[in-house]
C-alpha positions in Angstrom: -3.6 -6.3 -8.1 -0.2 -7.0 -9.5 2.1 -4.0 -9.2 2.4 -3.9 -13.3 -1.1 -3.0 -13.3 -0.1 0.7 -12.3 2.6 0.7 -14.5 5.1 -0.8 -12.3 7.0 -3.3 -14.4 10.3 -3.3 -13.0 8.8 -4.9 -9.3 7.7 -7.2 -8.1 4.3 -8.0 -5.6 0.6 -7.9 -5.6 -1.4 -5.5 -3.8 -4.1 -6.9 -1.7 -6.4 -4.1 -1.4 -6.2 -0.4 -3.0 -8.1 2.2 -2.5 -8.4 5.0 -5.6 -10.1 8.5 -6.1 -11.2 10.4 -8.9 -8.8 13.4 -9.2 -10.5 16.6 -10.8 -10.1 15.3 -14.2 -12.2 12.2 -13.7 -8.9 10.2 -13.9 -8.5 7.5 -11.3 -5.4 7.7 -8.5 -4.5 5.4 -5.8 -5.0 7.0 -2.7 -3.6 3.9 -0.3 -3.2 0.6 0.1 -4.3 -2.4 2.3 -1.8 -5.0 2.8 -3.3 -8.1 4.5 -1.5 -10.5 6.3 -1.9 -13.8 8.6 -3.1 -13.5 12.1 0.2 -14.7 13.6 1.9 -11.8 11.8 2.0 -8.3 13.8 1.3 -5.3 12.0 4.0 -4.0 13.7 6.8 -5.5 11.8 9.6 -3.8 9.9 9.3 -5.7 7.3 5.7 -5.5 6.9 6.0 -1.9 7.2 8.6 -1.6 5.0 6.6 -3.9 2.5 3.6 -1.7 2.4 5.7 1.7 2.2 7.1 0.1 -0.8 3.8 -0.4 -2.3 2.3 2.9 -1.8 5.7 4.5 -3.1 5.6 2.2 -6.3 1.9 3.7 -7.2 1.9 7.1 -5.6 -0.5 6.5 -2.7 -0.2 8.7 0.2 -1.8 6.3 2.7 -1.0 2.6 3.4 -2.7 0.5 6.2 -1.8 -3.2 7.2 -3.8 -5.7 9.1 -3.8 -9.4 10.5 -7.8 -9.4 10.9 -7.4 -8.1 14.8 -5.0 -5.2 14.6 -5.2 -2.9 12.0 -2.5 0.5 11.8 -2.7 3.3 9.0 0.2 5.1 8.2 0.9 8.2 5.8 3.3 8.0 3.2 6.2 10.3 3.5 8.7 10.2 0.8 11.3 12.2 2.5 11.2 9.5 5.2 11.3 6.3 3.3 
């Protein structure tokens, strides 16, 4: 999903995978997101990292997880630290 989906309109990117909720008023929130990349690319990476921080700050996730198909690492989002 393109970022300007959740409201986002001054970013770009697209999300590959998100993962919502239903708070207690029935109303849907984005609890993380999946970025997906190539197998050559470790999940590791700063920039990958930084990349799927960005995403999750951008909708208000509090979770973000990134995989290459054979590694997969999940990571909570801390504001304070990004």
């Amino acid at each position: 999903e393109h970022l300007v989906h959740y409201g986002v309109k001054d970013k770009n990117g697209r999300i590959d995978i998100s993962i919502k909720f239903l708070d207690v008023d029935g109303n849907e929130r984005p609890l993380a997101i999946i970025e997906c990349k190539e197998e050559r690319i470790p999940v590791i990476a700063q920039q990958v990292k930084d990349q799927a921080a960005n995403y999750a700050h951008y909708i208000g996730a509090k979770y973000f997880i990134i995989t290459n198909g054979i590694e997969m690492d999940y990571y909570h989002y801390n504001e304070k630290e990004h």
